[in-house]
PQR file with spaces between the fields and no chain letter, atoms N, CA, C, O and H, PARSE charges and radii, in Angstrom:
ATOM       1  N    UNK     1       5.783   40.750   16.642 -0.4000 1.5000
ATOM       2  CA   UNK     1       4.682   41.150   17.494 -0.0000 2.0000
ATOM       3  C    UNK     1       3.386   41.035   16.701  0.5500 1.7000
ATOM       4  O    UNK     1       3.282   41.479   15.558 -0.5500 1.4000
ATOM       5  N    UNK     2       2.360   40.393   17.384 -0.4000 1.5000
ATOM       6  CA   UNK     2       1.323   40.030   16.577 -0.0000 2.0000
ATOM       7  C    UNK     2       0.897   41.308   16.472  0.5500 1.7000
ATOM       8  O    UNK     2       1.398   42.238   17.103 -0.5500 1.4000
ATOM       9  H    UNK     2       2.444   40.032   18.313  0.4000 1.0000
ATOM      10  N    UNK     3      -0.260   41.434   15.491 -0.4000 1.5000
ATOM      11  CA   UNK     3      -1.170   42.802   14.882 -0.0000 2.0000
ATOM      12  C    UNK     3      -2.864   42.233   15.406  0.5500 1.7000
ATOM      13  O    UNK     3      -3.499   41.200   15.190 -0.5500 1.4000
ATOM      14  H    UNK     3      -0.667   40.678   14.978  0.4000 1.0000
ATOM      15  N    UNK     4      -3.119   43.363   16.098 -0.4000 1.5000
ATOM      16  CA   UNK     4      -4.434   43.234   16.221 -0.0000 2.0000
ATOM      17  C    UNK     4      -5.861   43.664   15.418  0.5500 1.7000
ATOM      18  O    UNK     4      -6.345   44.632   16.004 -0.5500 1.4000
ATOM      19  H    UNK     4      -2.603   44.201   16.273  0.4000 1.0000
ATOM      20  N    UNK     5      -6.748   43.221   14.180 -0.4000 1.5000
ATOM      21  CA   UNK     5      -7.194   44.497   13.498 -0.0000 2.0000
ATOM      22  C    UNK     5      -8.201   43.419   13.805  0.5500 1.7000
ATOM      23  O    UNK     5      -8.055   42.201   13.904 -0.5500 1.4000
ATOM      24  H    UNK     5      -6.355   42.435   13.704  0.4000 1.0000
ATOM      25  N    UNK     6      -9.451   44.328   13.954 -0.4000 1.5000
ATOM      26  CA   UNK     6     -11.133   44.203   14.714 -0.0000 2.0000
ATOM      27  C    UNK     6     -11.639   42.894   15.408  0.5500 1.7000
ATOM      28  O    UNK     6     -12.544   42.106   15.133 -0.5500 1.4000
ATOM      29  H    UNK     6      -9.569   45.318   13.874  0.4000 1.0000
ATOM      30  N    UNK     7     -10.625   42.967   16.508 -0.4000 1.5000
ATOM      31  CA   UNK     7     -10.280   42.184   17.811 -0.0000 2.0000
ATOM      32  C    UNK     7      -9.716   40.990   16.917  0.5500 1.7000
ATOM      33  O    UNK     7      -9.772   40.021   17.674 -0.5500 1.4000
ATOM      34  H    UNK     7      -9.890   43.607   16.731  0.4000 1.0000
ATOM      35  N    UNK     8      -9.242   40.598   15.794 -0.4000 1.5000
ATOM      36  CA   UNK     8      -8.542   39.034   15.084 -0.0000 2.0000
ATOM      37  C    UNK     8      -7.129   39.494   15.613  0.5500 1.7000
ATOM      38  O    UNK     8      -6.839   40.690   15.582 -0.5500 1.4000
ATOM      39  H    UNK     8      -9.196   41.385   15.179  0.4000 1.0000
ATOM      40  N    UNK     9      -6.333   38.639   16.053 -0.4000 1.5000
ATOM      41  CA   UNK     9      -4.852   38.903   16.105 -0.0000 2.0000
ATOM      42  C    UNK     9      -4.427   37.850   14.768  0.5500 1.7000
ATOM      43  O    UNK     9      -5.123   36.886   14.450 -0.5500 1.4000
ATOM      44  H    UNK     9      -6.569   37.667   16.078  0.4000 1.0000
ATOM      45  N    UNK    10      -3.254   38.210   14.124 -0.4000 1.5000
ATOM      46  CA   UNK    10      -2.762   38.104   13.037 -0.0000 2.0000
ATOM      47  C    UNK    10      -1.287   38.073   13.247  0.5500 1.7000
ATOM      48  O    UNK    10      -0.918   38.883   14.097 -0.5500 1.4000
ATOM      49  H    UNK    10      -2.689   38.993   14.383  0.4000 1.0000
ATOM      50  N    UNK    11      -0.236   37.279   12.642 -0.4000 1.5000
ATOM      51  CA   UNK    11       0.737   37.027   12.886 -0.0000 2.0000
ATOM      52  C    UNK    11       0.960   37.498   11.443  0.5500 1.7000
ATOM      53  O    UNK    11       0.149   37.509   10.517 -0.5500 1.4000
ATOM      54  H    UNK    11      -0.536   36.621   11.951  0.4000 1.0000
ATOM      55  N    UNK    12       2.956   38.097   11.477 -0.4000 1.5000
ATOM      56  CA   UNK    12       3.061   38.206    9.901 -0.0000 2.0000
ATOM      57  C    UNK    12       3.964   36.763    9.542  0.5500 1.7000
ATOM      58  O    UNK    12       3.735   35.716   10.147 -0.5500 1.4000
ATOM      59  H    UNK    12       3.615   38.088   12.230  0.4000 1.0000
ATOM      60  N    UNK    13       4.698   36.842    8.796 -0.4000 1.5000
ATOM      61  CA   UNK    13       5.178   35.589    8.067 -0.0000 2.0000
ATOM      62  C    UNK    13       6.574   35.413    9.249  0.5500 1.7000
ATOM      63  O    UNK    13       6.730   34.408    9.942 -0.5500 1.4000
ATOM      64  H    UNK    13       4.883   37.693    8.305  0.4000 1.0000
ATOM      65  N    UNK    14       7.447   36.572    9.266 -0.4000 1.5000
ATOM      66  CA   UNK    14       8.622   36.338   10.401 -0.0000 2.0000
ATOM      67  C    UNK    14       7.881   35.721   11.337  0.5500 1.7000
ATOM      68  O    UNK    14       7.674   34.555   11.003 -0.5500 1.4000
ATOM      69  H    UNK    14       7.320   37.389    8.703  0.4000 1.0000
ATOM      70  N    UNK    15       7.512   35.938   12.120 -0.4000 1.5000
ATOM      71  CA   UNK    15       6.733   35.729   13.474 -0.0000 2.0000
ATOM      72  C    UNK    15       5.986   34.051   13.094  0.5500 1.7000
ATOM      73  O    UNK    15       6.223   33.249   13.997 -0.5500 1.4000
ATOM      74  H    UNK    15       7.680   36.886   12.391  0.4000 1.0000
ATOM      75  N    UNK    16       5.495   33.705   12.398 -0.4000 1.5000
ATOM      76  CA   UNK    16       4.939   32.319   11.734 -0.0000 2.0000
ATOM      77  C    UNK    16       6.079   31.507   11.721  0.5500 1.7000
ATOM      78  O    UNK    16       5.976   30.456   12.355 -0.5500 1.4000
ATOM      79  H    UNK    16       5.303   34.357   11.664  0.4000 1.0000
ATOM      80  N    UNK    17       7.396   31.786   11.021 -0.4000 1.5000
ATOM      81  CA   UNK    17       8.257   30.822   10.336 -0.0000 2.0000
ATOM      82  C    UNK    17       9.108   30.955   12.157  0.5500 1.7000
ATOM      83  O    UNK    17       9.968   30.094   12.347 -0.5500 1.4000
ATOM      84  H    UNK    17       7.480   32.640   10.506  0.4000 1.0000
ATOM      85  N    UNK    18       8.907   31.766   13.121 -0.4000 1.5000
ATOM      86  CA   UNK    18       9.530   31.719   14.240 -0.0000 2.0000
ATOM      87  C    UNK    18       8.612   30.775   14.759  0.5500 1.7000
ATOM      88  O    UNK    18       8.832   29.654   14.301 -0.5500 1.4000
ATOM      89  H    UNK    18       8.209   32.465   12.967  0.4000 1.0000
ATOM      90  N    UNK    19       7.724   30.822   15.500 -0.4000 1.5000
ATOM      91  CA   UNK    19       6.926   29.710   15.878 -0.0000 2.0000
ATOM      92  C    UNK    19       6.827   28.545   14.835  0.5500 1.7000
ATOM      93  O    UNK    19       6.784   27.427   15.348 -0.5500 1.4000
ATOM      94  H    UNK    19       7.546   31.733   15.872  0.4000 1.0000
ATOM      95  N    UNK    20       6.805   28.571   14.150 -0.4000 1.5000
ATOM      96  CA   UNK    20       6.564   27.021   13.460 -0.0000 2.0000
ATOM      97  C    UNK    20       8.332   26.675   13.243  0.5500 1.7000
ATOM      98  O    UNK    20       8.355   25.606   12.634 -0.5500 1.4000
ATOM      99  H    UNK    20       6.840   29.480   13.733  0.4000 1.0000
ATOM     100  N    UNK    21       9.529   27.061   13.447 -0.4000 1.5000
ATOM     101  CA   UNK    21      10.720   26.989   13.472 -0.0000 2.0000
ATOM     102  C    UNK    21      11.118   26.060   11.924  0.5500 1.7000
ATOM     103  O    UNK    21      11.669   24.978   11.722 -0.5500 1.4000
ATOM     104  H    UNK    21       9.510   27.930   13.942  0.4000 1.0000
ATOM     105  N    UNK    22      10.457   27.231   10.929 -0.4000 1.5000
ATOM     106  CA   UNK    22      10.625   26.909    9.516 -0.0000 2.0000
ATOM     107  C    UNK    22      11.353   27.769    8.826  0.5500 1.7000
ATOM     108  O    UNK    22      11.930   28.321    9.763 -0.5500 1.4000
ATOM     109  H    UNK    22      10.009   28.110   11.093  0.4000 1.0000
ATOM     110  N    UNK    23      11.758   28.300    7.848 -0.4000 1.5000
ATOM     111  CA   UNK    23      12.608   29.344    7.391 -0.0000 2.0000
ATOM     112  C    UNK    23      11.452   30.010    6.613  0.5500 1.7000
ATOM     113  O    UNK    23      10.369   29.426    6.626 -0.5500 1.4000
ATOM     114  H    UNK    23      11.289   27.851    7.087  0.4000 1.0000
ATOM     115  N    UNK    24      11.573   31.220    5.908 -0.4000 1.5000
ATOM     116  CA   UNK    24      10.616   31.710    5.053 -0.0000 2.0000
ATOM     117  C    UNK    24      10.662   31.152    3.928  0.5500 1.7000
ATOM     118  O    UNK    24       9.595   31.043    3.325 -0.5500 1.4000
ATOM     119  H    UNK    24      12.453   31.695    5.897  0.4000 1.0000
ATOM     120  N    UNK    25      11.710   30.714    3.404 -0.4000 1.5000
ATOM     121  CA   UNK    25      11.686   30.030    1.958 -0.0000 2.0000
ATOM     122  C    UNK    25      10.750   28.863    1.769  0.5500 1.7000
ATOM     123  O    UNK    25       9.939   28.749    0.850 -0.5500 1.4000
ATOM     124  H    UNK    25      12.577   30.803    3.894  0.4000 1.0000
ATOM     125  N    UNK    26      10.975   27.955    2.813 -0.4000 1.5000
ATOM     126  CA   UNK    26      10.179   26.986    3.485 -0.0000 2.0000
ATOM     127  C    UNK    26       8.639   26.961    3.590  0.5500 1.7000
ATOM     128  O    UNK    26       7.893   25.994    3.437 -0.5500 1.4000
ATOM     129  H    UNK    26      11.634   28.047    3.560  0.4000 1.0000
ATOM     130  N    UNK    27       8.333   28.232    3.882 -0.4000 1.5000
ATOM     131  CA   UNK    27       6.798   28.633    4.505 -0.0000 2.0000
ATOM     132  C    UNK    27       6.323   29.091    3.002  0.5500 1.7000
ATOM     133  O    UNK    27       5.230   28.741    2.557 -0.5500 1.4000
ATOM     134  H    UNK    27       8.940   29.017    4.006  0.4000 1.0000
ATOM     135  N    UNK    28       7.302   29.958    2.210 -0.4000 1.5000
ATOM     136  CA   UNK    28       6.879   30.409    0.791 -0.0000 2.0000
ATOM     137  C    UNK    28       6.394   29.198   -0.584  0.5500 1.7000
ATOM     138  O    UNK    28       5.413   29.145   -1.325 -0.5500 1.4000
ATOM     139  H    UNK    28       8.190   30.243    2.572  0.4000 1.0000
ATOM     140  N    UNK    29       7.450   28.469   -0.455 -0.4000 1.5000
ATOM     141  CA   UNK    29       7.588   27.102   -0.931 -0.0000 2.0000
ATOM     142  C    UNK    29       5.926   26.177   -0.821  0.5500 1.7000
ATOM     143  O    UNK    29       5.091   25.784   -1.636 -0.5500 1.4000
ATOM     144  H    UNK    29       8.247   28.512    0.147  0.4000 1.0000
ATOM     145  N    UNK    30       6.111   26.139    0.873 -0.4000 1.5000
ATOM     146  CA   UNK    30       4.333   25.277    1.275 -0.0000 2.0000
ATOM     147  C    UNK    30       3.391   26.286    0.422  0.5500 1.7000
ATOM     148  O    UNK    30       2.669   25.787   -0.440 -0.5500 1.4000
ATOM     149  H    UNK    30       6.789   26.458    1.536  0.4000 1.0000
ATOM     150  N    UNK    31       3.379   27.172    0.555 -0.4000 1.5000
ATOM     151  CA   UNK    31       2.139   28.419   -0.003 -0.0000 2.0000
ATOM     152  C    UNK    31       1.654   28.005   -1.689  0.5500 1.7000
ATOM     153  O    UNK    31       0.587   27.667   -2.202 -0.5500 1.4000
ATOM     154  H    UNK    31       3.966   27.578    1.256  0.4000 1.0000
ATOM     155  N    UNK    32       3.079   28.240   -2.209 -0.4000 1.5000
ATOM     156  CA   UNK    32       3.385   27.854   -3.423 -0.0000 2.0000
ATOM     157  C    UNK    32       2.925   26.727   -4.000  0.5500 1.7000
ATOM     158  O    UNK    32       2.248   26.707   -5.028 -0.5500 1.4000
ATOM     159  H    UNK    32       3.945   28.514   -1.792  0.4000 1.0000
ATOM     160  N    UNK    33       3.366   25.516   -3.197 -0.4000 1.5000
ATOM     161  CA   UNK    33       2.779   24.121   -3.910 -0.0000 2.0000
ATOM     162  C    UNK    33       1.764   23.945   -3.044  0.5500 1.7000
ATOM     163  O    UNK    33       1.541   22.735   -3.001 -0.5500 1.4000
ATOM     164  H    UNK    33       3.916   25.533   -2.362  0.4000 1.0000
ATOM     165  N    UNK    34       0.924   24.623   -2.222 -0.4000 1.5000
ATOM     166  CA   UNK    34      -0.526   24.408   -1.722 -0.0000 2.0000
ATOM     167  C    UNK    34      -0.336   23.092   -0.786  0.5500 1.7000
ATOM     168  O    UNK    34      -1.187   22.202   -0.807 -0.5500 1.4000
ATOM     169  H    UNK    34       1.105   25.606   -2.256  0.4000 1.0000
ATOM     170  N    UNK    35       0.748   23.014   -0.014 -0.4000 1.5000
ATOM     171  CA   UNK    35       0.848   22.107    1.034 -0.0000 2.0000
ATOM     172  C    UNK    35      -0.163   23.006    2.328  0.5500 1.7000
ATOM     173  O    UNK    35      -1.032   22.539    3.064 -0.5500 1.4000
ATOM     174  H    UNK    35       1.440   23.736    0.003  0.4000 1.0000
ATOM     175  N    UNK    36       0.374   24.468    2.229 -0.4000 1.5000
ATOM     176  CA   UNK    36      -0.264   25.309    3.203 -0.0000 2.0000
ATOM     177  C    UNK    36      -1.388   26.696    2.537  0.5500 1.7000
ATOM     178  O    UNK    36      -1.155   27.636    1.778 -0.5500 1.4000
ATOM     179  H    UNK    36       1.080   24.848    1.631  0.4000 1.0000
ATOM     180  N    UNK    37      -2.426   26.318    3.136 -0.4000 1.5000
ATOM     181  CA   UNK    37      -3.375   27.226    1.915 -0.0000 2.0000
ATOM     182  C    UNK    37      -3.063   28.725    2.157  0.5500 1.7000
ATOM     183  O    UNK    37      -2.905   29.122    3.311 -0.5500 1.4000
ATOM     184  H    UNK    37      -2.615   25.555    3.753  0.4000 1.0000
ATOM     185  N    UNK    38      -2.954   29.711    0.922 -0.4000 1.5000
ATOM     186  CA   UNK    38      -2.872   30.859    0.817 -0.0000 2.0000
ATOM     187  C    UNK    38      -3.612   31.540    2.204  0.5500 1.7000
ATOM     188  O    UNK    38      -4.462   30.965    2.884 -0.5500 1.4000
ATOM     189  H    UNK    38      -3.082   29.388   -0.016  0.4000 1.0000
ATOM     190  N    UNK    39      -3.187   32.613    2.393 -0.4000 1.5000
ATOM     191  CA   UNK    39      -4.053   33.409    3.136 -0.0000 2.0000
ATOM     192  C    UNK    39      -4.705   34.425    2.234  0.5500 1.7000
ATOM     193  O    UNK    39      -4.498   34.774    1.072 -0.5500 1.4000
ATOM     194  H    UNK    39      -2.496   33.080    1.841  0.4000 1.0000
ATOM     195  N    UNK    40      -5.621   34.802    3.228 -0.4000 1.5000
ATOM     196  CA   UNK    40      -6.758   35.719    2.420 -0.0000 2.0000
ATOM     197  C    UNK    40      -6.489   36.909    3.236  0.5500 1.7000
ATOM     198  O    UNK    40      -7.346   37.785    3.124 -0.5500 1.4000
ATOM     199  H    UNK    40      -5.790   34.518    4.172  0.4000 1.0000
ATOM     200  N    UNK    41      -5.657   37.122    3.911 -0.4000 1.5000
ATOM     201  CA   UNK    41      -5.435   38.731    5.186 -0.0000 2.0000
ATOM     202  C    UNK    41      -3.877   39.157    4.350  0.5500 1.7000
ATOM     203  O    UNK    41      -2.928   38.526    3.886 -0.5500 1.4000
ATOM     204  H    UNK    41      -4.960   36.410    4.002  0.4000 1.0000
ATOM     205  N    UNK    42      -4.229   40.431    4.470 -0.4000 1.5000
ATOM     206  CA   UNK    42      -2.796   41.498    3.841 -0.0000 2.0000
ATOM     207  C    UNK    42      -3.007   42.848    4.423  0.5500 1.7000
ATOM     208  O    UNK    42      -4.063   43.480    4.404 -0.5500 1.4000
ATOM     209  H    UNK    42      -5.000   40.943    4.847  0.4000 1.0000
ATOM     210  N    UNK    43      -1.517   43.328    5.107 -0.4000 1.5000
ATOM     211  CA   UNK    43      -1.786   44.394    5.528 -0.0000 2.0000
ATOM     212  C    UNK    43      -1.607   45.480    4.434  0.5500 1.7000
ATOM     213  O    UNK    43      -1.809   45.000    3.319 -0.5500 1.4000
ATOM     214  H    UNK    43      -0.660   42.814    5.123  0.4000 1.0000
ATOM     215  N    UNK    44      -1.340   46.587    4.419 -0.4000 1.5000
ATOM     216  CA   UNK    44      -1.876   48.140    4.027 -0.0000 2.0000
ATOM     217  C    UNK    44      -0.435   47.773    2.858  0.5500 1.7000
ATOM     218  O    UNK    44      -0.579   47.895    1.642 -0.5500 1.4000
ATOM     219  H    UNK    44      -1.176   46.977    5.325  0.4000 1.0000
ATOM     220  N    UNK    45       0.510   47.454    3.309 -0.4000 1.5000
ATOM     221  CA   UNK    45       2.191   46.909    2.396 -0.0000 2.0000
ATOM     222  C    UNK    45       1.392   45.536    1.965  0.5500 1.7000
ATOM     223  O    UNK    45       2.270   44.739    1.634 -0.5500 1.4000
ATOM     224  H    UNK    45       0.628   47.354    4.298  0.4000 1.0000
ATOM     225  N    UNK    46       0.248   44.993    1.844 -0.4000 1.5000
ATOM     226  CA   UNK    46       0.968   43.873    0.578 -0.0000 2.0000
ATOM     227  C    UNK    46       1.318   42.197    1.461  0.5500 1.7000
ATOM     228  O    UNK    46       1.089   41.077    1.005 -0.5500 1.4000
ATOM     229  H    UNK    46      -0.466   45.640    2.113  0.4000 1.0000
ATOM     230  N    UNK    47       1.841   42.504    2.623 -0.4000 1.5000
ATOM     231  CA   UNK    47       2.104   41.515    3.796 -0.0000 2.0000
ATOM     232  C    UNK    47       1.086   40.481    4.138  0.5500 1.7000
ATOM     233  O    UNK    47      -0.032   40.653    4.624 -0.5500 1.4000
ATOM     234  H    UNK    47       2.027   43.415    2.993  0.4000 1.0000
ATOM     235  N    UNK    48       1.699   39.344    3.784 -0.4000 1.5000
ATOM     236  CA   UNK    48       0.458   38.152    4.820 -0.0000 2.0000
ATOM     237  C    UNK    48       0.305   38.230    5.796  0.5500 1.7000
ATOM     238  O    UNK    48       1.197   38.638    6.539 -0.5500 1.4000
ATOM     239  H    UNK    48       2.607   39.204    3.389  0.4000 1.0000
ATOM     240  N    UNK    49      -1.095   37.817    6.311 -0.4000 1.5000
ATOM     241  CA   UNK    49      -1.094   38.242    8.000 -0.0000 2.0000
ATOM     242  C    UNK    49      -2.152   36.911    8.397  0.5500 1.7000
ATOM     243  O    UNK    49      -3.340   36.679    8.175 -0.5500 1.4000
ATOM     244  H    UNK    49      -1.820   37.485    5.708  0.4000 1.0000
ATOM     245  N    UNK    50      -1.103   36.225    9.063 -0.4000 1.5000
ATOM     246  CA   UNK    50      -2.161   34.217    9.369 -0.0000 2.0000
ATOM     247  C    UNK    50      -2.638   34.712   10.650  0.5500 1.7000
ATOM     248  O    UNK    50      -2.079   35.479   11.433 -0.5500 1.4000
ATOM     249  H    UNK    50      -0.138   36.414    9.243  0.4000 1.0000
ATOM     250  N    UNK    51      -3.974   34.036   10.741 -0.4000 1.5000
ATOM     251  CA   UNK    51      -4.473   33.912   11.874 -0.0000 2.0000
ATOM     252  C    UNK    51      -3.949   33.070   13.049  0.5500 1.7000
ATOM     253  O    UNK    51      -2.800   32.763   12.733 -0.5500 1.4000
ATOM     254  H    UNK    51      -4.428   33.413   10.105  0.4000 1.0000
ATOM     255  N    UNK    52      -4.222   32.582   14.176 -0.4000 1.5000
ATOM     256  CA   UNK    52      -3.973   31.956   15.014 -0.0000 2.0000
ATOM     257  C    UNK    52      -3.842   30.961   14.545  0.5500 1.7000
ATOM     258  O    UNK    52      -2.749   30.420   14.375 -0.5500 1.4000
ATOM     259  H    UNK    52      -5.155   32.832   14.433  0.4000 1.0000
ATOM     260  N    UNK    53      -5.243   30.366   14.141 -0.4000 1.5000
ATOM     261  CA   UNK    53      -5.418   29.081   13.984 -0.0000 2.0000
ATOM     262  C    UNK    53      -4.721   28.587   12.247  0.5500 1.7000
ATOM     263  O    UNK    53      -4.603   27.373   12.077 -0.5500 1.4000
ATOM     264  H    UNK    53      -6.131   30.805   14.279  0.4000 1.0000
ATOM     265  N    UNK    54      -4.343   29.420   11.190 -0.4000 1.5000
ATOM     266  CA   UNK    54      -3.304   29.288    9.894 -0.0000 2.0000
ATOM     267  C    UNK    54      -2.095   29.231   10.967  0.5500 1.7000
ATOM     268  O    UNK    54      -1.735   28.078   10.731 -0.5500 1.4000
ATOM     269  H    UNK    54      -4.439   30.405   11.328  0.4000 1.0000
ATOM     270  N    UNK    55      -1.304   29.637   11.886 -0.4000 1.5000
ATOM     271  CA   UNK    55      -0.632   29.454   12.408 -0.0000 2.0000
ATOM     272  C    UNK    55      -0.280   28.093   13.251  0.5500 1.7000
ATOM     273  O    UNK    55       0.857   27.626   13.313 -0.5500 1.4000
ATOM     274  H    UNK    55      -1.597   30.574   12.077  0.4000 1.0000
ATOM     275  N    UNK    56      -1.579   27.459   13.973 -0.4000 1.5000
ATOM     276  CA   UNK    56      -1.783   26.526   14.753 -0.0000 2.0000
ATOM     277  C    UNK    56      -1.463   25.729   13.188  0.5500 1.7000
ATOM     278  O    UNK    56      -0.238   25.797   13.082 -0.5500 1.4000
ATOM     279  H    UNK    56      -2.503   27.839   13.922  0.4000 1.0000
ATOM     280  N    UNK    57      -1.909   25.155   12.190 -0.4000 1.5000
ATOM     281  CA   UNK    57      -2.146   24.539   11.514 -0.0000 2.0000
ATOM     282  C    UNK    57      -0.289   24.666   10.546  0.5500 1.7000
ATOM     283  O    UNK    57       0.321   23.643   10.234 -0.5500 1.4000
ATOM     284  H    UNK    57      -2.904   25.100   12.276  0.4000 1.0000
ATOM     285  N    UNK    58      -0.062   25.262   10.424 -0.4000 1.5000
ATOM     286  CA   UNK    58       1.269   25.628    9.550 -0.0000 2.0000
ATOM     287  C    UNK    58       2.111   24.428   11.052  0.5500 1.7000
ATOM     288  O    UNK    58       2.291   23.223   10.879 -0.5500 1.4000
ATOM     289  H    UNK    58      -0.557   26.093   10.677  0.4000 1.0000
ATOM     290  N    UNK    59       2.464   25.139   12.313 -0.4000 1.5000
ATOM     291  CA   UNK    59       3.117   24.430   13.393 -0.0000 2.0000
ATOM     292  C    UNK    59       2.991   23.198   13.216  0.5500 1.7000
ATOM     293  O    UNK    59       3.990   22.520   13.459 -0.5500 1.4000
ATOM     294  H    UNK    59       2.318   26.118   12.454  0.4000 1.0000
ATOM     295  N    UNK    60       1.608   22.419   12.687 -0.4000 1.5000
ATOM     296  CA   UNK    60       1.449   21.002   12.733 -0.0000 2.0000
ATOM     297  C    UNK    60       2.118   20.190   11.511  0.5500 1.7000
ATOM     298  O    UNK    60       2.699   19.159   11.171 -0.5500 1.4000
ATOM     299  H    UNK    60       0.797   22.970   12.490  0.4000 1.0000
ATOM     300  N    UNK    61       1.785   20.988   11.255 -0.4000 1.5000
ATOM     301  CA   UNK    61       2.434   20.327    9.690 -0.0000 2.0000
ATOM     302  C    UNK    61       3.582   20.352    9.674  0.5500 1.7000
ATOM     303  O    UNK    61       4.177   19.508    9.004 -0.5500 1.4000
ATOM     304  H    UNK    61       1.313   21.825   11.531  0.4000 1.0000
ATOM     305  N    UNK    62       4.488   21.599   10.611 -0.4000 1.5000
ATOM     306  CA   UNK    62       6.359   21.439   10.667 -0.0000 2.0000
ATOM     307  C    UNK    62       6.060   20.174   11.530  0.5500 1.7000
ATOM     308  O    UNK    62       6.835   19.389   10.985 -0.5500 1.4000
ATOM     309  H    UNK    62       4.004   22.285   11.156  0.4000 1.0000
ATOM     310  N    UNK    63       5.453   19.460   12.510 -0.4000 1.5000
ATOM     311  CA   UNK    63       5.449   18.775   13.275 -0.0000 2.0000
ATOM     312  C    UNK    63       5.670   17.313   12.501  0.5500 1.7000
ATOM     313  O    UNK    63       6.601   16.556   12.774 -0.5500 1.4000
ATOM     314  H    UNK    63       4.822   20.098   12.952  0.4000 1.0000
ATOM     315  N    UNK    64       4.516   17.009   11.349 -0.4000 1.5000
ATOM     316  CA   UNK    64       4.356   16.517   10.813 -0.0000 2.0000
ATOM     317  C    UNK    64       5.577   16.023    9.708  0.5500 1.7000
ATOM     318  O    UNK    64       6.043   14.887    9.623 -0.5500 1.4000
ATOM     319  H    UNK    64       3.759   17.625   11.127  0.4000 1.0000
ATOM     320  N    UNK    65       5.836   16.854    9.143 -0.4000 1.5000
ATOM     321  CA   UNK    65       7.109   16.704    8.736 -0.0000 2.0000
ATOM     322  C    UNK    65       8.074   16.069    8.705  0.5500 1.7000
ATOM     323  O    UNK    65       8.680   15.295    7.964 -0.5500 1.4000
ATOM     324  H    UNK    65       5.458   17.777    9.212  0.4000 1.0000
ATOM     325  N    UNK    66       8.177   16.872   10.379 -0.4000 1.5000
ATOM     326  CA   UNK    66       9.195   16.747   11.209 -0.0000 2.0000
ATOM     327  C    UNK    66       9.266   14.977   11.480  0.5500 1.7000
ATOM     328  O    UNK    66      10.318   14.351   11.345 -0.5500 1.4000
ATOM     329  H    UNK    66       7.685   17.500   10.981  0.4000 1.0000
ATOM     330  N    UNK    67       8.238   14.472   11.794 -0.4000 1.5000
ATOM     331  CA   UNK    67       7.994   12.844   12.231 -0.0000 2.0000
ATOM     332  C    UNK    67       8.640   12.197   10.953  0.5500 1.7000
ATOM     333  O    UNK    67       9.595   11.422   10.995 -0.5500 1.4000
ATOM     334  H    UNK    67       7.384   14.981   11.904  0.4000 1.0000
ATOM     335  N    UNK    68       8.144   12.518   10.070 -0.4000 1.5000
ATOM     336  CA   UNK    68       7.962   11.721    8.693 -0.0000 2.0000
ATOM     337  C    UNK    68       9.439   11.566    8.168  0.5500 1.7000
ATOM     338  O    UNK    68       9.643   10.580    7.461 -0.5500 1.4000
ATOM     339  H    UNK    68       7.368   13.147   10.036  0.4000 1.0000
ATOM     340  N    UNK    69      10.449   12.373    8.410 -0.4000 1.5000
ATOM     341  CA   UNK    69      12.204   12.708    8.332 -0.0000 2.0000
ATOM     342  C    UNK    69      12.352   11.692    9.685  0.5500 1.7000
ATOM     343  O    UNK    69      13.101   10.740    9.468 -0.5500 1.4000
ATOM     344  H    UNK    69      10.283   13.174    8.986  0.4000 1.0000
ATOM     345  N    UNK    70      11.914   11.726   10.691 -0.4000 1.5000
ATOM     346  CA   UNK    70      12.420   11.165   11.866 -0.0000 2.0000
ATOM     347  C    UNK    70      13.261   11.944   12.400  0.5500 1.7000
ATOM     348  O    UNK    70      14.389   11.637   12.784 -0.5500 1.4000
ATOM     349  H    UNK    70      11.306   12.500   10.867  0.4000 1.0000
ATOM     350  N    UNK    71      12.665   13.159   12.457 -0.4000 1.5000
ATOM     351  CA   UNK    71      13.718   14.224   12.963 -0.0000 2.0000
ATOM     352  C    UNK    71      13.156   14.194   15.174  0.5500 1.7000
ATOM     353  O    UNK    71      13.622   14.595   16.241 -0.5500 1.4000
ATOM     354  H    UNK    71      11.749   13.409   12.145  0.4000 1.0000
ATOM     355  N    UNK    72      11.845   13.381   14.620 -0.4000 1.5000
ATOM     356  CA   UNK    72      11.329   13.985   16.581 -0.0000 2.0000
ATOM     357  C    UNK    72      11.713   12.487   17.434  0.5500 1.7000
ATOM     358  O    UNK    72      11.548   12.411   18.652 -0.5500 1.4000
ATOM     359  H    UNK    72      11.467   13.055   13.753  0.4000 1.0000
């Protein structure tokens, strides 16, 4: 369930690797080697929290990927 804090909705990492239908290791991995840029949002625990559009952009890139394997 997305998080709403001063009207931004924010997705956490489960909820990301569900829509972009990536695993977390996967999503940790992109972060890691800067395929997908860090986020700058953390909740009160420490937690990443992507925006819509870090979200829109993570999805493209599974998309992307996804072509490049010939998986689509």
């Amino acid at each position: 369930m997305p998080v709403v804090v001063n009207d931004q909705t924010y997705y956490r990492t489960a909820e990301v690797c569900r829509i972009a239908g990536i695993s977390r290791s996967t999503l940790f991995r992109w972060l890691r080697e800067g395929i997908v840029c860090d986020i700058a949002y953390r909740d009160w625990r420490g937690w990443r929290l992507f925006t819509t559009e870090q979200v829109e952009n993570i999805r493209l890139k599974t998309n992307y990927v996804a072509a490049m394997d010939g998986r689509t």
